[in-house]
TIDRENTOR-268629 format. One record per residue (C-alpha): residue number from 1; z negated, y negated, x; residue in three letters; chain. Coordinates in nm, 3 decimals, decimal comma. Layout:
+-----+---------+---------+---------+-----+-------+
:   n :      zz :      yy :      xx : res : chain :
+-----+---------+---------+---------+-----+-------+
: NUM :       Z :       Y :       X : ALA :     A :
...
+-----+---------+---------+---------+-----+-------+
% end
This chain:
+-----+---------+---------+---------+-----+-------+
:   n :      zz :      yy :      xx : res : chain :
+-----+---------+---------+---------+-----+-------+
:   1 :   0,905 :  -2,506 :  -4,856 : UNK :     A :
:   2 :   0,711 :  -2,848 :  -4,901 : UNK :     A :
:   3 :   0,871 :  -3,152 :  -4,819 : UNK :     A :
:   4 :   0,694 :  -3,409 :  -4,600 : UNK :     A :
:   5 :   0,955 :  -3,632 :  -4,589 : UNK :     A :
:   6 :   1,212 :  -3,721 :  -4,851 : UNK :     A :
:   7 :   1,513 :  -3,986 :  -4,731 : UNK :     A :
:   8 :   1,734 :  -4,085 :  -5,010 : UNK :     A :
:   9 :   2,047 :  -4,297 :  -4,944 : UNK :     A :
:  10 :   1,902 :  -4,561 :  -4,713 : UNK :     A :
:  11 :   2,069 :  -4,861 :  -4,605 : UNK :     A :
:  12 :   1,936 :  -5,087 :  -4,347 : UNK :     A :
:  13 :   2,082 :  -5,362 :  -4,210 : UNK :     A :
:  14 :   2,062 :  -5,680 :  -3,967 : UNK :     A :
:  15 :   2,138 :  -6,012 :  -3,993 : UNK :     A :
:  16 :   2,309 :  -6,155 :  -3,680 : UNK :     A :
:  17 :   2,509 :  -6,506 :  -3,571 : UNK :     A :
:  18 :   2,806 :  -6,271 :  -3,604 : UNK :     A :
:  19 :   2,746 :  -6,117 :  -3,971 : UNK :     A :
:  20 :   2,543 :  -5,846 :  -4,117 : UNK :     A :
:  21 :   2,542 :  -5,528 :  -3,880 : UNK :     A :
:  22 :   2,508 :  -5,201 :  -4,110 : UNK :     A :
:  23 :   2,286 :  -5,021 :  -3,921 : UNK :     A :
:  24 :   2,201 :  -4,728 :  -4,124 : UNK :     A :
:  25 :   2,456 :  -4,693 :  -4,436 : UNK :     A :
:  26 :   2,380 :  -4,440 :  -4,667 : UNK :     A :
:  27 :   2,167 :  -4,169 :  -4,508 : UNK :     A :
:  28 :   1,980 :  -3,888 :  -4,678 : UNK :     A :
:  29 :   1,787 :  -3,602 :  -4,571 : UNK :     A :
:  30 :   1,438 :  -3,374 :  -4,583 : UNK :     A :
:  31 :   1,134 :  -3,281 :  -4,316 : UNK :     A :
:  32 :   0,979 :  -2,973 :  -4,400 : UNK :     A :
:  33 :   0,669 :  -2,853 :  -4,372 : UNK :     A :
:  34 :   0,614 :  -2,745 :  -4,013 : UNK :     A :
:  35 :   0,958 :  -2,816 :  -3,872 : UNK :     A :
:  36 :   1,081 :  -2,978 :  -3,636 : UNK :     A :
:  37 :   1,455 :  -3,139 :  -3,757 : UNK :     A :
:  38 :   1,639 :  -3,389 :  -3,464 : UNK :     A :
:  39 :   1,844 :  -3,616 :  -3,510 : UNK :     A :
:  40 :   2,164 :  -3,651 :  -3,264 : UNK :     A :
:  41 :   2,438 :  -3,874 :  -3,213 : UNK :     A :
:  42 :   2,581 :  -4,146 :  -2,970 : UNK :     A :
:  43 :   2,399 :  -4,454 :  -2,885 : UNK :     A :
:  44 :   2,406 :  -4,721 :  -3,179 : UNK :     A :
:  45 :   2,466 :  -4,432 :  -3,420 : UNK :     A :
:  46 :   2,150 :  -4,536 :  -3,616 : UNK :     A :
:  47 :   1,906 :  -4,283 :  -3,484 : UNK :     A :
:  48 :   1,649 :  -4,500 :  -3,404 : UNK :     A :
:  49 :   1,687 :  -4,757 :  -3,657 : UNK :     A :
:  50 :   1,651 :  -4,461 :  -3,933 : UNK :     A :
:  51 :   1,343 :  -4,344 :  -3,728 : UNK :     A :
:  52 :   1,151 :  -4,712 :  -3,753 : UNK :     A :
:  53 :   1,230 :  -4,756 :  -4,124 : UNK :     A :
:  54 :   1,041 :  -4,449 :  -4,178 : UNK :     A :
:  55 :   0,721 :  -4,649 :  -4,026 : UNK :     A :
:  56 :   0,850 :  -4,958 :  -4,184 : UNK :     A :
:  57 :   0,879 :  -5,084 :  -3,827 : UNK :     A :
:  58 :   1,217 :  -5,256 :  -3,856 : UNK :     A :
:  59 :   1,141 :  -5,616 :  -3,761 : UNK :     A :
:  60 :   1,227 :  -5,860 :  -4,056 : UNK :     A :
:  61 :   1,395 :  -6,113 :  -3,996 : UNK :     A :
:  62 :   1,676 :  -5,973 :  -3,907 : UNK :     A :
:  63 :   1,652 :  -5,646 :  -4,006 : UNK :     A :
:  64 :   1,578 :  -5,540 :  -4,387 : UNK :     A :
:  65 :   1,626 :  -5,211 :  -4,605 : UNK :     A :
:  66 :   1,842 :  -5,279 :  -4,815 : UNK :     A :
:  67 :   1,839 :  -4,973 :  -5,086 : UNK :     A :
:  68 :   1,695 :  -4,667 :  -5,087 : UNK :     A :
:  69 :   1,377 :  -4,477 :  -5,054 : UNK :     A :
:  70 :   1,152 :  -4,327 :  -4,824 : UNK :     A :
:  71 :   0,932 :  -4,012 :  -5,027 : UNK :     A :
:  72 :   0,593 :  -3,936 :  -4,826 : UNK :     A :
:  73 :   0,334 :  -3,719 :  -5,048 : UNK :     A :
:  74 :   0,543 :  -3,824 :  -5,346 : UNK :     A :
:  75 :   0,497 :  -4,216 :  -5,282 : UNK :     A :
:  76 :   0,777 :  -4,472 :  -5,151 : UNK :     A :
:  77 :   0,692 :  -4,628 :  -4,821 : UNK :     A :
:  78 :   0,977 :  -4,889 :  -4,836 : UNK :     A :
:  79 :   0,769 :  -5,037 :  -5,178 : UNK :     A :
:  80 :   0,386 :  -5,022 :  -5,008 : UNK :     A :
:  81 :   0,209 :  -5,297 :  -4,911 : UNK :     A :
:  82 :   0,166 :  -5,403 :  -4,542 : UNK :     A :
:  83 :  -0,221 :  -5,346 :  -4,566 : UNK :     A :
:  84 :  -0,115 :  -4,997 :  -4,717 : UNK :     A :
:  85 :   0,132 :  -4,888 :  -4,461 : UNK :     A :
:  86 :  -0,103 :  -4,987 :  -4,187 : UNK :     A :
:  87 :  -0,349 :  -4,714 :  -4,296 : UNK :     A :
:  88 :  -0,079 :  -4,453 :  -4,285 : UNK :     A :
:  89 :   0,079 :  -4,536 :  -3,955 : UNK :     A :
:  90 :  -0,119 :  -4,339 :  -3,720 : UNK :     A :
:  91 :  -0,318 :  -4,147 :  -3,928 : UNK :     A :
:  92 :  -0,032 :  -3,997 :  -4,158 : UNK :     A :
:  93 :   0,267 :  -4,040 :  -4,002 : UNK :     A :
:  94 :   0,260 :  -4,167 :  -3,608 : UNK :     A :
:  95 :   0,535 :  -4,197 :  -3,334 : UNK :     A :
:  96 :   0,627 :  -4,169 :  -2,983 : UNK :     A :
:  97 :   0,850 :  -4,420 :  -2,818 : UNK :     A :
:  98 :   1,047 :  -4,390 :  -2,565 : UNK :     A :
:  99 :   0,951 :  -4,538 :  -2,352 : UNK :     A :
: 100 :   0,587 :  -4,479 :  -2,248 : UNK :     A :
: 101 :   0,488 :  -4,780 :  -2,004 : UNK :     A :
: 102 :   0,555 :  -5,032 :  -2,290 : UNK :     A :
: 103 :   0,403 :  -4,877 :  -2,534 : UNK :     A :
: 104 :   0,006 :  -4,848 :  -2,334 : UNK :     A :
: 105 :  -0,165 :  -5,139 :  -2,261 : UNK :     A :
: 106 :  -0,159 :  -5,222 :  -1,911 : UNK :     A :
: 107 :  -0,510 :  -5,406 :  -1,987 : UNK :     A :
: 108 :  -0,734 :  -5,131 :  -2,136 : UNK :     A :
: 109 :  -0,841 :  -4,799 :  -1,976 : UNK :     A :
: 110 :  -0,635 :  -4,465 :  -2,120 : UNK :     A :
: 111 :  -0,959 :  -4,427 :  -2,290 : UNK :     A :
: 112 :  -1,027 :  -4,714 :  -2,484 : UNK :     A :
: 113 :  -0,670 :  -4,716 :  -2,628 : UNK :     A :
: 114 :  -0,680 :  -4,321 :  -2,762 : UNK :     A :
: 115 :  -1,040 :  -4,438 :  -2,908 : UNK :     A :
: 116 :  -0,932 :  -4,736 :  -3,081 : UNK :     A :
: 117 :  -0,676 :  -4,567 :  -3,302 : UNK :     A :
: 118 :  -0,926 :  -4,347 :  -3,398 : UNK :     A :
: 119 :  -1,159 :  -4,584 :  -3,511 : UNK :     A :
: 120 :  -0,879 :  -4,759 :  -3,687 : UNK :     A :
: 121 :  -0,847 :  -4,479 :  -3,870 : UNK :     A :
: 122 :  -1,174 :  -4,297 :  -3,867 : UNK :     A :
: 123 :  -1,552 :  -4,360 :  -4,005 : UNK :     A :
: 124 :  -1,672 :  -4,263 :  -3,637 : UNK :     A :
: 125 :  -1,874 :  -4,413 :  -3,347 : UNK :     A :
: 126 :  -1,751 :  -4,534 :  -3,043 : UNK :     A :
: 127 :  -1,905 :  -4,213 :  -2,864 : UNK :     A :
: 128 :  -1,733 :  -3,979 :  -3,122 : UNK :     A :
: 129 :  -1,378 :  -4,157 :  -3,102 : UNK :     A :
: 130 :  -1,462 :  -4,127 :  -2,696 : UNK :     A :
: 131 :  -1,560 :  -3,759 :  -2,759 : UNK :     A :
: 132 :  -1,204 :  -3,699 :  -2,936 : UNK :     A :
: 133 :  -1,005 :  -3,887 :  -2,703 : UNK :     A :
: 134 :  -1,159 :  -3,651 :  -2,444 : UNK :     A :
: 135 :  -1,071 :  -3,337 :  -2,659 : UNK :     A :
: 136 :  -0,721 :  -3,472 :  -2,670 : UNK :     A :
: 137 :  -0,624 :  -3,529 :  -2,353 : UNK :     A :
: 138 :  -0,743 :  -3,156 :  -2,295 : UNK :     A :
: 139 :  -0,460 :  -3,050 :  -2,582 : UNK :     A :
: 140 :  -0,192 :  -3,251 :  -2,386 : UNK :     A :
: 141 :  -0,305 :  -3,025 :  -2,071 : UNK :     A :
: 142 :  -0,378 :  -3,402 :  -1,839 : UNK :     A :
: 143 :  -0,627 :  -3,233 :  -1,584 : UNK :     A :
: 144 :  -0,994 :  -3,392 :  -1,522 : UNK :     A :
: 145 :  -1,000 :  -3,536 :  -1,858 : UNK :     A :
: 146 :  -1,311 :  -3,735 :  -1,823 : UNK :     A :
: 147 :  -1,250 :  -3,922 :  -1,510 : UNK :     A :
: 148 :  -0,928 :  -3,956 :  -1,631 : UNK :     A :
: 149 :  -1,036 :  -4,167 :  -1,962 : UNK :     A :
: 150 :  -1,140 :  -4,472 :  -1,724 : UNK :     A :
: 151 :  -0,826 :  -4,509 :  -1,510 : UNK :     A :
: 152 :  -0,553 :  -4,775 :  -1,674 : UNK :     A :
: 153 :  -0,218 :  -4,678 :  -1,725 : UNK :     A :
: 154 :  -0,041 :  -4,744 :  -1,394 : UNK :     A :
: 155 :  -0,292 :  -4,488 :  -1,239 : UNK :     A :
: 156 :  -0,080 :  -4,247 :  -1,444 : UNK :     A :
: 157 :   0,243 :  -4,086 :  -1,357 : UNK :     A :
: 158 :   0,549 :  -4,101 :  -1,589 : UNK :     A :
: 159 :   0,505 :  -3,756 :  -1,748 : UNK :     A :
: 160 :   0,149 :  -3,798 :  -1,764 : UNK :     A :
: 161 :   0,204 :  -4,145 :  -1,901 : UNK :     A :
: 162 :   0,404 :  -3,972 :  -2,213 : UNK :     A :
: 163 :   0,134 :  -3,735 :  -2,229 : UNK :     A :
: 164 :  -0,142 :  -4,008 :  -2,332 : UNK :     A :
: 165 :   0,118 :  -4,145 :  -2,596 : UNK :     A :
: 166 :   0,168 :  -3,788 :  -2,754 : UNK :     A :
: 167 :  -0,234 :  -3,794 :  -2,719 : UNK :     A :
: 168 :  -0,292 :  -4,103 :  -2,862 : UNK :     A :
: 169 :   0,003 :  -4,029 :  -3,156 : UNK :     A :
: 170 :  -0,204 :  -3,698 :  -3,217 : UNK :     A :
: 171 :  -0,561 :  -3,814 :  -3,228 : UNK :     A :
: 172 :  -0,584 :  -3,877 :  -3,612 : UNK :     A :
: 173 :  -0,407 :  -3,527 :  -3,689 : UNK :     A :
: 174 :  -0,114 :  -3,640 :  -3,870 : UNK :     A :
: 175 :   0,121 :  -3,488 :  -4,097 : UNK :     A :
: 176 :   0,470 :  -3,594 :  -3,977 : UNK :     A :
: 177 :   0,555 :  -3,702 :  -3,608 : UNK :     A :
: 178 :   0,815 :  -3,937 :  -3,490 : UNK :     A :
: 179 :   0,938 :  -3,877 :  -3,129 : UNK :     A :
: 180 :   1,228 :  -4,155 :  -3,026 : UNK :     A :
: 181 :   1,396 :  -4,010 :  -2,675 : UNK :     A :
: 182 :   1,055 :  -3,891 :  -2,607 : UNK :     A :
: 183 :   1,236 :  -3,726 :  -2,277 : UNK :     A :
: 184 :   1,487 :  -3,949 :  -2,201 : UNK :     A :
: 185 :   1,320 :  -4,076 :  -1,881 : UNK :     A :
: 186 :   1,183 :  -3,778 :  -1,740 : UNK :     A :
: 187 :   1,306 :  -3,546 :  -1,481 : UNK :     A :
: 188 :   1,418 :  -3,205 :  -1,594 : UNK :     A :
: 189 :   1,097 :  -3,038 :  -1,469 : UNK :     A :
: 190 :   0,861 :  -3,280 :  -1,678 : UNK :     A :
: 191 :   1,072 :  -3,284 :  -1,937 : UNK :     A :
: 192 :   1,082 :  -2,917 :  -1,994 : UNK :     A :
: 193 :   0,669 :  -2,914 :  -2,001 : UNK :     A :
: 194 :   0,646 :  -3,146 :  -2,238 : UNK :     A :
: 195 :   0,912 :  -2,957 :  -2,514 : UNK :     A :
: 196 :   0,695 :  -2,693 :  -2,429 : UNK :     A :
: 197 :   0,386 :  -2,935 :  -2,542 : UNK :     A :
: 198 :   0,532 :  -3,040 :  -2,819 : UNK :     A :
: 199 :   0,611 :  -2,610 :  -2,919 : UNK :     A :
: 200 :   0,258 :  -2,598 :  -2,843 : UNK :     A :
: 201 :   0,072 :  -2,866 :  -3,049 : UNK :     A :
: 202 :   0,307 :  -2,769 :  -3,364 : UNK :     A :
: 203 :   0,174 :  -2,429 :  -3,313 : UNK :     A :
: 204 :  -0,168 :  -2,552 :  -3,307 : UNK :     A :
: 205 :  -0,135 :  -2,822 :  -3,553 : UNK :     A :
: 206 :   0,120 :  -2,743 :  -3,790 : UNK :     A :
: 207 :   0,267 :  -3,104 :  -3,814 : UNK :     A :
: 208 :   0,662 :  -3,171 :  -3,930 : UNK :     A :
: 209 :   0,836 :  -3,322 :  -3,617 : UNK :     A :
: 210 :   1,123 :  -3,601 :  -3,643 : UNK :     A :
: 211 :   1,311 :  -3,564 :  -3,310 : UNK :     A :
: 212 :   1,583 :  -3,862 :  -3,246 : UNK :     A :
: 213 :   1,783 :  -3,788 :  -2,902 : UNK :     A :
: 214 :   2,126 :  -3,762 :  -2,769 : UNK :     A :
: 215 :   2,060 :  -3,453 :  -2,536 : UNK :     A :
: 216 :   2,210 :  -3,125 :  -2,675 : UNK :     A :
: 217 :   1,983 :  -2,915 :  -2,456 : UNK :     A :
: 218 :   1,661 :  -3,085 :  -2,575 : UNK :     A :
: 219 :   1,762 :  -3,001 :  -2,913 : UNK :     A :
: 220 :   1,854 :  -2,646 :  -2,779 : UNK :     A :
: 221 :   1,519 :  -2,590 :  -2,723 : UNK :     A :
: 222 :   1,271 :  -2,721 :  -2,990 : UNK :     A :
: 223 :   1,479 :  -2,794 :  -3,283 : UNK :     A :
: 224 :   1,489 :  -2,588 :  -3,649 : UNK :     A :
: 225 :   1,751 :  -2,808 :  -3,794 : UNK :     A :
: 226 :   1,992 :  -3,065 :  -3,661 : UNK :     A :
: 227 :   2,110 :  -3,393 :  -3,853 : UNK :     A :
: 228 :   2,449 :  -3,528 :  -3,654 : UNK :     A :
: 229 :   2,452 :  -3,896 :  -3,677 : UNK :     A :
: 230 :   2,763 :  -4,096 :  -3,610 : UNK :     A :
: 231 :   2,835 :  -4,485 :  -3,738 : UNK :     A :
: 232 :   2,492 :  -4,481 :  -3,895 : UNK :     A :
: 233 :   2,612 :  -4,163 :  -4,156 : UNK :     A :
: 234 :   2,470 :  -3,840 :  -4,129 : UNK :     A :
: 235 :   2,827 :  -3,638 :  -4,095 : UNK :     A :
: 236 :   2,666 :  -3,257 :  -4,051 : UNK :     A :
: 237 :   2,328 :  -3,113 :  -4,102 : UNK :     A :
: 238 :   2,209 :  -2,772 :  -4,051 : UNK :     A :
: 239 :   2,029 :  -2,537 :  -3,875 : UNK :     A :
: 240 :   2,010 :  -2,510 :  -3,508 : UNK :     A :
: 241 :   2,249 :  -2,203 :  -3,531 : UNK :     A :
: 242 :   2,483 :  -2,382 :  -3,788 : UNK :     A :
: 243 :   2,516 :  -2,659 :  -3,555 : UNK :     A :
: 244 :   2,581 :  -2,530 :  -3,210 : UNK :     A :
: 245 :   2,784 :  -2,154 :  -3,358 : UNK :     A :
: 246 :   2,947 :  -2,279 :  -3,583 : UNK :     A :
: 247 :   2,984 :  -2,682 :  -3,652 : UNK :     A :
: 248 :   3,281 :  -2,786 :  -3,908 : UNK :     A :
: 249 :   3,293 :  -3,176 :  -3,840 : UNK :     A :
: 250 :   3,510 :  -3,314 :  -3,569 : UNK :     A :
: 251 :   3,258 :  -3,511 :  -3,426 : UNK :     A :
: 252 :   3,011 :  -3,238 :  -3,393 : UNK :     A :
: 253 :   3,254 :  -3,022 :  -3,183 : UNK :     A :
: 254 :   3,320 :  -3,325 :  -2,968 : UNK :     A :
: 255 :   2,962 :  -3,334 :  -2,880 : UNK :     A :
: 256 :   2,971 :  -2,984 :  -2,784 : UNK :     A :
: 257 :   3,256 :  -2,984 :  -2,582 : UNK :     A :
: 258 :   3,110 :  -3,258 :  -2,396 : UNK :     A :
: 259 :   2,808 :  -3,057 :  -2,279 : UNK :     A :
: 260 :   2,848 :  -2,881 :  -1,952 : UNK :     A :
: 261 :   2,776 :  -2,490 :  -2,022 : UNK :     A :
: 262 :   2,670 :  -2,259 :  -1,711 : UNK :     A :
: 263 :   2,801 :  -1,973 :  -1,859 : UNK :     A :
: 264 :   3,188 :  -2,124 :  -1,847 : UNK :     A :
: 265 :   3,244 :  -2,183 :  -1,448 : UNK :     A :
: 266 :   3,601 :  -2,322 :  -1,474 : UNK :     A :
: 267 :   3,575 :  -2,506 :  -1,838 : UNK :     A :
: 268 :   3,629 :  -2,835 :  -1,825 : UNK :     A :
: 269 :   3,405 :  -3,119 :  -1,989 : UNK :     A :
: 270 :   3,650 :  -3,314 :  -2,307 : UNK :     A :
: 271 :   3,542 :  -3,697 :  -2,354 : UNK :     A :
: 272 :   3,606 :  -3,777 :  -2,734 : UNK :     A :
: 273 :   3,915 :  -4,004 :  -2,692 : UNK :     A :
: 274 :   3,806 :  -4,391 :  -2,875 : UNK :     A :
: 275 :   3,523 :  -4,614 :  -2,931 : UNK :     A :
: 276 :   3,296 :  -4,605 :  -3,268 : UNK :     A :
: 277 :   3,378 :  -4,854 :  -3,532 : UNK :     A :
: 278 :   3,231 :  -5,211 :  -3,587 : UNK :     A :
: 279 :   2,939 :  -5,188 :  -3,809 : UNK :     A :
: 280 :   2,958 :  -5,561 :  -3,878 : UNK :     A :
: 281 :   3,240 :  -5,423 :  -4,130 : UNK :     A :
: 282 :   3,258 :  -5,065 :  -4,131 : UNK :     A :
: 283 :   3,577 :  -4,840 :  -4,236 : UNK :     A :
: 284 :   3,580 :  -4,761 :  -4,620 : UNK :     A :
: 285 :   3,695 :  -4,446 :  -4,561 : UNK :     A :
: 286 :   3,565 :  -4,137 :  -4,242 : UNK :     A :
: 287 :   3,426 :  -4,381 :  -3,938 : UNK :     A :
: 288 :   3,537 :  -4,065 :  -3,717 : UNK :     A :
: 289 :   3,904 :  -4,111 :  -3,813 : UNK :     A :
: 290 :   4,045 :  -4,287 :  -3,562 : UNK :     A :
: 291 :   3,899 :  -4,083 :  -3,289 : UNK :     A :
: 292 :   3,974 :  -3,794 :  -3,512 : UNK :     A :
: 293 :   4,241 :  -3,528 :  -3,398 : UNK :     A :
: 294 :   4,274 :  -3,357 :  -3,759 : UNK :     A :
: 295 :   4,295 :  -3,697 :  -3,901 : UNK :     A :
: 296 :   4,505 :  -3,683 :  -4,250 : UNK :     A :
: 297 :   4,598 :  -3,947 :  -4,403 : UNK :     A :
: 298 :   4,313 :  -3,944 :  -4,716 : UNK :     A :
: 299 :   4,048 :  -3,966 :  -4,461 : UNK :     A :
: 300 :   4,142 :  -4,399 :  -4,407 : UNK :     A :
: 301 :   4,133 :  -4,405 :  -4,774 : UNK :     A :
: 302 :   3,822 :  -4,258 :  -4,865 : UNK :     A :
: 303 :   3,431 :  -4,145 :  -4,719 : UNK :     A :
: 304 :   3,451 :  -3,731 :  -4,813 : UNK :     A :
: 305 :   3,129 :  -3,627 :  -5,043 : UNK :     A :
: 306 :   2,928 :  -3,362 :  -4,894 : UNK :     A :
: 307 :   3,068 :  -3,010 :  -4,833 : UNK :     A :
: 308 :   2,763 :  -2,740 :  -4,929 : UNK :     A :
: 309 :   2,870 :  -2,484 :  -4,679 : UNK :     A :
: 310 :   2,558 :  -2,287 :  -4,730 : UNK :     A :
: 311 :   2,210 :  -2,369 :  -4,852 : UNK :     A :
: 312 :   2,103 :  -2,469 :  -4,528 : UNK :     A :
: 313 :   2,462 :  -2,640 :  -4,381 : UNK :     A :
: 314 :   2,624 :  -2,974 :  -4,485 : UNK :     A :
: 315 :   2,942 :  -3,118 :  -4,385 : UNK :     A :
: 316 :   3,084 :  -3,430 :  -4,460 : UNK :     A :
: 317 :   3,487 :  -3,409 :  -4,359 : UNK :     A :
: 318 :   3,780 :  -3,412 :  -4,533 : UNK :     A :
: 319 :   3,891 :  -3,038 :  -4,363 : UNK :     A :
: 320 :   3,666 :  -2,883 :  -4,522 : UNK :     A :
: 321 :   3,624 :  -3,092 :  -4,911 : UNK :     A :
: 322 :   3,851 :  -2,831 :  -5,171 : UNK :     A :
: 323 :   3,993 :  -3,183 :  -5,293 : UNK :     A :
: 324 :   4,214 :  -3,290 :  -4,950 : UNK :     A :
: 325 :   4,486 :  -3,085 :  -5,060 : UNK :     A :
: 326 :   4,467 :  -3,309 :  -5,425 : UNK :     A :
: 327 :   4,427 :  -3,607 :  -5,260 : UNK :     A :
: 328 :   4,691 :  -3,543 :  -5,008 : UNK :     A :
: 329 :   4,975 :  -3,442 :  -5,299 : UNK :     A :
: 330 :   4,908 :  -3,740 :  -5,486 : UNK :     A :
: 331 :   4,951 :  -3,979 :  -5,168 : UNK :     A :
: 332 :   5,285 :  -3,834 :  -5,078 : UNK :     A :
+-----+---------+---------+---------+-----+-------+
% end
């Protein structure tokens, strides 16, 4: 399967009055062709911060990648030019933010906005990019498209707000999408039209979709594979079967367990116990540890290597690394 995105141990990190915060330490992973992979964890796991490297977004000073490299069509974003990166975001690879108010102009008309990127992008006229922008908010199912392309954005609703921003991330066909909480603040009726948007467009379109959330039932829905973040490491990836049948690290069970399920009436919801570490100097060894109930004693001393549980399911956890019982002979 092609890869549209390669991530090779990448390290990002911010410069602060209180010391370097190690936002992202040592993650690796592939988009496919097609798919749609999500990326879940706790807030200030690194999600997001892993997300805006990809566009090169990270704003510097204080942030910076440190090491690493981002692969897109065989070339390494984190060593293009800003000039070059600018004709990629958008076109190649765009994104969705969260939050959809702040990221429309409250000055320009819906339609304006959706036509600018494409001229940005595109040898067109300003009645072609209008033409497009028209065709696109038809895709994203907003009804009475053309009166609709001269209201501003507070004319809009909040789901039909995020609909514009997957419009306007669309318009340019790109290869690889980036949605951030794209559902975060939506109701559960909006938010369950526009996963089935997003099913929809990929469908249509064929693009490779980078989901970052922290809801398990989003990811439920839409997701091929499943990247578990925690303490800016990626502890377990897989498929969305591997992950929610049968996950192997602590962490990802936690998250499970702390997911209310219809189909257990008198099961109880289980908090993981602790707080995450301080990333202004991070734990040499497993950052789940002290939250850990299987904690052994090698997992303070040193980060386990990745587990190959199958081709298509990662672990990284001392339970399941054939070298813990080594480790834990020579320590006694």
């Amino acid at each position: 399967m092609e890869k549209m995105i390669q991530i090779k141990n990448l390290h990002v990190q911010f410069s602060t009055y209180g010391g370097r915060v190690q936002a992202v330490r040592g993650v690796s992973f592939d988009l496919h062709k097609g798919e749609t992979l999500a990326i879940v964890g706790e807030s200030g796991c690194g999600k997001s911060v892993t997300s805006q490297s990809i566009m090169r977004l990270i704003p510097t000073p204080p942030g910076r990648i440190t090491s690493g490299s981002i692969l897109f069509k065989g070339q390494d974003l984190t060593k293009l030019s800003e000039k070059k990166m600018r004709d990629i975001r958008g076109a190649d690879i765009s994104m969705i933010f969260q939050d959809p108010m702040t990221a429309l102009n409250p000055t320009l008309r819906v339609g304006e906005q959706i036509a600018e990127n494409i001229m940005q992008h595109e040898n067109i006229s300003k009645e072609k990019a209008k033409e497009k922008a028209f065709e696109m908010l038809e895709l994203v199912g907003i009804p009475n498209p053309k009166e609709r392309l001269k209201q501003y954005p507070h004319e809009f609703s909040g789901g039909m707000r995020q609909r514009i921003v997957i419009a306007m991330a669309l318009v340019c066909n790109p290869e690889v999408l980036i949605a951030d909480e794209p559902t975060t603040a939506l109701d559960v009726t909006i938010q369950a039209q526009i996963l089935e948007l997003f099913k929809d467009i990929q469908q249509k379109t064929d693009v490779s979709i980078v989901l970052i959330t922290h809801d398990l039932g989003v990811v439920a829905q839409v997701a091929d594979r499943v990247a578990v973040m925690y303490a800016g490491k990626i502890v377990e990836i897989g498929t969305r079967r591997d992950i929610f049948y049968t996950p192997q690290h602590p962490y990802t069970k936690g998250l499970l367990r702390s997911v209310p399920r219809l189909d257990l009436y008198e099961s109880e919801l289980v908090p993981i116990a602790g707080s995450p570490p301080d990333l202004f100097a991070p734990p040499s060894g497993c950052s789940f540890a002290p939250r850990c109930p299987y904690v052994m004693e090698v997992c303070d001393r040193m980060y386990p290597a990745s587990t190959k549980l199958k081709e298509s399911h990662q672990v990284h956890c001392w339970l399941q690394d054939e070298r813990a019982q080594k480790f834990v002979a020579t320590i006694s």
